[in-house]
Structure formats: structure tokens, C-alpha cells
C-alpha positions in Angstrom: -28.8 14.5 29.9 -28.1 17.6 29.2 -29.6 20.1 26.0 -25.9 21.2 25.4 -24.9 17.9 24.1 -28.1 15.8 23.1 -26.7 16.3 19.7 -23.4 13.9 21.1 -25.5 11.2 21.2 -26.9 11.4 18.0 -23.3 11.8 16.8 -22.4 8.7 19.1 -24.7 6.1 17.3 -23.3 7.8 14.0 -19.9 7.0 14.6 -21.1 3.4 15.8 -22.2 2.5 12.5 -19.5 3.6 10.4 -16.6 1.9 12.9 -16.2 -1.7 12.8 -16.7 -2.8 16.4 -18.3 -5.5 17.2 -17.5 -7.3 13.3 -18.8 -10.6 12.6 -16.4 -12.4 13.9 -18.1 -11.2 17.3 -20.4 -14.0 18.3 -24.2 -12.5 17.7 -24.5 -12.7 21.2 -22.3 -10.4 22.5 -22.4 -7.8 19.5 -25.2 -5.3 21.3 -23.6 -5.2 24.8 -20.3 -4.2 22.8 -22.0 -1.8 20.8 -23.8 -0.7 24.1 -20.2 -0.1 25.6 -18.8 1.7 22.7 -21.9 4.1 22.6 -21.2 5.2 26.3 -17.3 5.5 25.3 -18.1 7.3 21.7 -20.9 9.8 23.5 -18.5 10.5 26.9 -16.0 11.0 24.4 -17.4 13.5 21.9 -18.8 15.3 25.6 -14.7 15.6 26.4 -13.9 17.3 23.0 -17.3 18.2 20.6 -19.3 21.4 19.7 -18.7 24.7 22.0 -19.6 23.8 25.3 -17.4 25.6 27.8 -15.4 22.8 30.7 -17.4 23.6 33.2 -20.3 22.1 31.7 -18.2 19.7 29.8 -17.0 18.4 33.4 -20.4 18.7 34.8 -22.0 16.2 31.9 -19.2 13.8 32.8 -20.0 14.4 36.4 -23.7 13.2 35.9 -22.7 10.3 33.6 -20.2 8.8 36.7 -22.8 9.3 39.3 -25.5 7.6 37.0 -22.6 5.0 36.5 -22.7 5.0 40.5 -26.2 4.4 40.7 -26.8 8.1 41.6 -29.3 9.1 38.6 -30.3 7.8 35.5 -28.7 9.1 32.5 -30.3 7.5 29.3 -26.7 7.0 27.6 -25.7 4.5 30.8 -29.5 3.3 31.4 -28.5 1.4 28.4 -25.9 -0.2 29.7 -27.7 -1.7 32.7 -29.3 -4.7 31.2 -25.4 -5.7 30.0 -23.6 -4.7 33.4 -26.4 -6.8 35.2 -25.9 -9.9 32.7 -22.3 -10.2 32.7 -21.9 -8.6 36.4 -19.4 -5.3 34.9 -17.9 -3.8 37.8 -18.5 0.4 37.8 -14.3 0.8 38.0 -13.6 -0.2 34.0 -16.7 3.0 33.4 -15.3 5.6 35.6 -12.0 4.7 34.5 -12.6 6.2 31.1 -14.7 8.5 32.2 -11.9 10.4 34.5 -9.2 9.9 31.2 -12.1 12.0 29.2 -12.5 14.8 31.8 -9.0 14.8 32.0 -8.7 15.4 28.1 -10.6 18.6 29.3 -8.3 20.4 31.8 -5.0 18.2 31.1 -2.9 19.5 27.7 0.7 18.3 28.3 2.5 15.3 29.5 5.6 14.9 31.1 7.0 11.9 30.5 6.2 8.4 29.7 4.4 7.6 33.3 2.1 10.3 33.1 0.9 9.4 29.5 0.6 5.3 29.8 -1.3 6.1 33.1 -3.8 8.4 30.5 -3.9 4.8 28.3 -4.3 3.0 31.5 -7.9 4.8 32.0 -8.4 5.9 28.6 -8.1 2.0 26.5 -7.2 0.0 28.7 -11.0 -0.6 30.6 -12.1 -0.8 26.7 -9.9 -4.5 27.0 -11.2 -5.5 30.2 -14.7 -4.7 29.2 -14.7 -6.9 26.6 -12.7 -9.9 27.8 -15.2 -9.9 31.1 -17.9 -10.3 28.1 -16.2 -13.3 26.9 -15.3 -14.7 30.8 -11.8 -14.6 30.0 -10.9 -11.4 32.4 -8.2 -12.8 34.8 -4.8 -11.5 36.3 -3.2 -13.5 34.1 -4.7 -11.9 30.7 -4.5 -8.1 32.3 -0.9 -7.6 31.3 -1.3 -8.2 27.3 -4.9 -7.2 26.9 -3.4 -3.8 28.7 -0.6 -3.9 26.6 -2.8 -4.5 23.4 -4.8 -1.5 24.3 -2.3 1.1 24.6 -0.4 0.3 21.7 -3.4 1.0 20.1 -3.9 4.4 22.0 -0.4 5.4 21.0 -0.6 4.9 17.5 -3.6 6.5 17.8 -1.8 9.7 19.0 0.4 9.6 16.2 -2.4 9.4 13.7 -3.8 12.5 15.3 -1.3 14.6 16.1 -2.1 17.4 14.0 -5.7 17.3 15.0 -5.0 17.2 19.1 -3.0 20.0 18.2 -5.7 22.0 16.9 -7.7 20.9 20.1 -4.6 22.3 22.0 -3.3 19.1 23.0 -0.2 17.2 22.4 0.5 13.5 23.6 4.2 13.6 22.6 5.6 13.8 26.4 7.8 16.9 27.1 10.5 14.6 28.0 11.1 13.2 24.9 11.2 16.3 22.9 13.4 17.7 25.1 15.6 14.3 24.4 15.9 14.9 20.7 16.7 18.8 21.4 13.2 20.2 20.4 10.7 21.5 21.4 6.7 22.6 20.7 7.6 25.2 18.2 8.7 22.0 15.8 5.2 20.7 16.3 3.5 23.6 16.2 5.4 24.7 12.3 4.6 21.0 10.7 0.7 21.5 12.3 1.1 24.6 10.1 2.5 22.7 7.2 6.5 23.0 7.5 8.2 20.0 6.6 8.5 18.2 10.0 12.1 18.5 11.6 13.9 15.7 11.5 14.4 15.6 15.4 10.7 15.6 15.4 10.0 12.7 12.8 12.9 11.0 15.4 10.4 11.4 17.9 7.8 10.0 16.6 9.6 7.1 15.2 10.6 6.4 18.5 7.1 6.8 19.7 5.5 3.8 16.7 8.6 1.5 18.0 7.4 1.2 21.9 3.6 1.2 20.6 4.9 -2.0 18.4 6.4 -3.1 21.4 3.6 -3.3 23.3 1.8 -4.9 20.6 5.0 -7.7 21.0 3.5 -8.0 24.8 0.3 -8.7 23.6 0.6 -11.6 21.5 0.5 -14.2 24.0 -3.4 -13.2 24.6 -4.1 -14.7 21.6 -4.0 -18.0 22.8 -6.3 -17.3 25.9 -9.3 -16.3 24.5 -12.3 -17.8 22.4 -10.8 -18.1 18.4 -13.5 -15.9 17.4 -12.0 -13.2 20.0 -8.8 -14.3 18.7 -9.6 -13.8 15.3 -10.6 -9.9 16.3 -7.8 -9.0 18.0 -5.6 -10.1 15.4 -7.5 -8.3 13.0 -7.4 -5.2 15.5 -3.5 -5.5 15.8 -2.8 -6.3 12.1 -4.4 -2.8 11.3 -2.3 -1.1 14.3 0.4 -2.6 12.9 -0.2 -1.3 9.1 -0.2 2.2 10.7 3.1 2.0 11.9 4.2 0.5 8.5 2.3 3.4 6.5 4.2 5.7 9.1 7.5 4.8 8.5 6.8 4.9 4.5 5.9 8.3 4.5 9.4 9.0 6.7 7.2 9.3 9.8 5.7 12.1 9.2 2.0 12.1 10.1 1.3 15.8 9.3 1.5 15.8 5.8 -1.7 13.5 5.3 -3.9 12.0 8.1 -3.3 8.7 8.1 -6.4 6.1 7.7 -6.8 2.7 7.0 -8.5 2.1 3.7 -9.7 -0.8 0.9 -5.9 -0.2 -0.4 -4.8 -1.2 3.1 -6.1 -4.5 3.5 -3.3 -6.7 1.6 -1.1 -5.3 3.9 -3.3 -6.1 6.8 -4.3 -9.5 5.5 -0.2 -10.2 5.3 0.0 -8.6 9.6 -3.1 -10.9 10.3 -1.1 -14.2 9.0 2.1 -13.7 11.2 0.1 -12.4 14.3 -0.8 -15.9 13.8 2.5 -17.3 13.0 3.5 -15.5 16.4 0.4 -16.8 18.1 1.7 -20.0 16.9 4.9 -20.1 18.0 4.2 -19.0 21.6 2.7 -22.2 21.9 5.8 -24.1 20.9 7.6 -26.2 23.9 
């Protein structure tokens, strides 16, 4: 591992403990080899975007990480996964799956359209899904579509939580395309980054944007009923607080700039309220 960014791995257990992944309604056996999984993600992560390392030696740290992922060197963030990938026989793709969306954040800015960004969610959240569903032995063909679907929505309303911030990174996950189909472009962004009241056209945008990521959340639903309860408890809890994003985006007119939107101790009657008709919904897709 390299000097440069030693200190993302200290950052990568710190983020672990203050994010609620693996919760107790994981089953006590499986909570480390989650926790294991969302180190590597956290550290390969902060690698992509943390401190001042230039993107050469961003990209070469993400390099050494794949080929150790490979089985061509050790690196101490993946020589922690091995007892877990041995155990519940991982495959390499899910890993080097998000490791190429992460060295893409590096060189990769802009997005087209719609296929170019799900196929970023494809490597960037969706492996995160099949990760843990192989944990519980309930990865099949079958369960890819809504776990997949699960995972991006979350990804996208992740964008729209962040949008000011990959902006400052010099990003922006708002495809070209659908700018250019509410008659704007960057410079709208760009003002409401700097603290303009967002234009409309833009807010339009980004409504659109929280209704296909509720849509995919709509896709997901029928997951629930093909996992362990305890992982069906989770994911209900995971989607209820996707869902109270969106809700908290539309109340503030989506406009995500004004304030970063986060989840807090006010959130969670809201969330309690999502949680009981993810159920009702899990309920009635098992109605004749």
C-alpha cells in the first residue's frame, strides 16, 4: 500500500463506525465480512477522490488493489478480505467491478445520457448488492434484477444529495442529455453551486431525476420476499431512508444546493412511516 494514502485507511475504518452497515438486524455472523467489504469499498473510494494525490498515482493505487484482488500481490486493505471471499466462495468480478467505477470517478467527469451513467451504478452499487446477497446464499438470476435495481436507486439519490459537492470535485452526474432536454445547461449548475437560487429548469431536472430513482426502488420491492427477514428487514430500512430523501427533496422544491441533505434523528418518523408500506408492498406482491 502505498505512503500517499495510508492515511485512507485510517479514514476508511472511521467512516465504518460512524455508518450504519452491517445494523443489528444483520445476523452476528455475517456482520465482520460486511464490514470487511465496506472497508475495501470506503478505502478504494476515498483513494478515487481524497487528499492531493495526483491520477496517476491515484490510478496506480487502484491498479495494485485489482491485481491483489487478482491474486497478483498482497495489499493489506484486500488481505482482509480473503478469509470472507474463501468462506462464502466471492467471485473477483463484484471487486474489480467497483474498483474500475472508482478509477473511472478519476478521469471520467461528464455523462451523456442515461446509459452511460446506470452503466457507472452498474459497477459502482450494484456489486455492493450482489456481495451481500452471495453472503446470505440468496444471489441468483432471479434476484439480480431488483437487488440491481435497489442499488442504483440508491446511487442516484445519492447524486442528488451530492451534487454541489461532485461539483466542487469537478464532476457532475446529471447526464448532458437531460439538461439539454429542459433547455439548460452547466452554467445553471454551476450559479446554484455558487449559491443562486437554482433555475427552475434545473430543479425540473432533478425532479425528474428522484422520480426514476423511486422507480427503481418500485423494481426492487419484490426482493423483499426472497431473502432471509432479517435481510428483509435491512433493505426495507435501507429503502425507507432512500425514499425519505426523495420526500425531503421535493419539500425543499427540489433544490439540493441550498442545504446538503442528511438523514437525521428528526427523520426517523418519516422513515418508520416508508418502512411500514415497503411492507405493505412486500405484502401485497405476494397476494394471488
Amino acid at each position: 500500500m502505498s505512503k500517499r494514502f495510508g492515511a485512507a485507511a485510517i479514514r476508511a475504518v472511521e467512516h465504518y463506525e460512524n455508518f450504519p452497515v452491517a445494523s443489528l438486524l444483520v445476523p452476528a455472523r455475517l456482520r465482520a465480512p460486511i464490514s470487511s467489504i465496506y472497508r475495501f469499498a470506503r478505502y478504494a473510494d476515498d483513494v478515487a477522490d481524497e487528499g492531493d494525490a495526483g491520477a496517476n498515482e491515484r490510478l496506480e493505487e487502484l491498479s495494485r488493489l485489482a491485481d491483489s484482488i487478482r491474486g497478483r500481490g498482497r495489499h493489506p486493505v484486500v488481505a482482509s478480505l480473503a478469509p470472507w471471499r474463501e468462506r462464502f466462495d466471492l467471485p473477483d468480478a463484484p471487486f474489480l467491478a467497483l474498483l474500475s467505477a472508482f478509477a473511472q470517478d478519476v478521469e471520467k467527469k461528464r455523462y451523456r445520457d442515461d446509459g452511460e451513467l446506470l452503466d457507472y451504478c452498474r459497477r459502482s452499487a450494484n456489486p455492493v448488492g450482489e456481495l451481500v446477497l452471495r453472503l446470505f446464499g440468496r444471489w441468483t438470476e432471479s434476484n439480480r434484477i431488483p437487488s440491481d435495481a435497489i442499488c442504483t436507486a440508491l446511487q442516484l439519490i445519492n447524486f442528488l444529495q451530492d451534487i454541489a459537492q461532485d461539483w466542487e470535485r469537478g464532476r457532475l452526474y446529471l447526464p448532458t442529455e437531460s439538461l439539454r432536454e429542459f433547455g439548460i445547461d452547466e452554467q445553471q449548475v454551476d450559479a446554484a453551486t455558487r449559491g443562486e437560487t437554482p433555475d427552475r429548469r434545473l430543479r425540473g431536472v432533478i425532479a425528474a431525476r428522484a422520480r426514476q430513482a423511486a422507480g427503481f426502488l418500485d423494481t426492487g420491492i419484490p426482493l423483499l420476499r426472497d431473502v432471509p427477514w432479517r435481510l428483509s428487514l435491512e433493505l426495507r430500512a435501507v429503502m425507507a431512508g432512500g425514499r425519505r430523501v426523495i420526500e425531503r427533496l421535493i419539500a425543499c422544491g427540489h433544490d439540493p444546493f441550498a442545504a446538503h441533505i442528511r438523514l437525521g434523528l428528526g427523520d426517523i418518523p418519516a422513515c418508520t412511516r416508508l418502512f411500514v408500506r415497503a411492507t405493505r408492498a412486500q405484502i401485497r406482491t405476494l397476494a394471488p
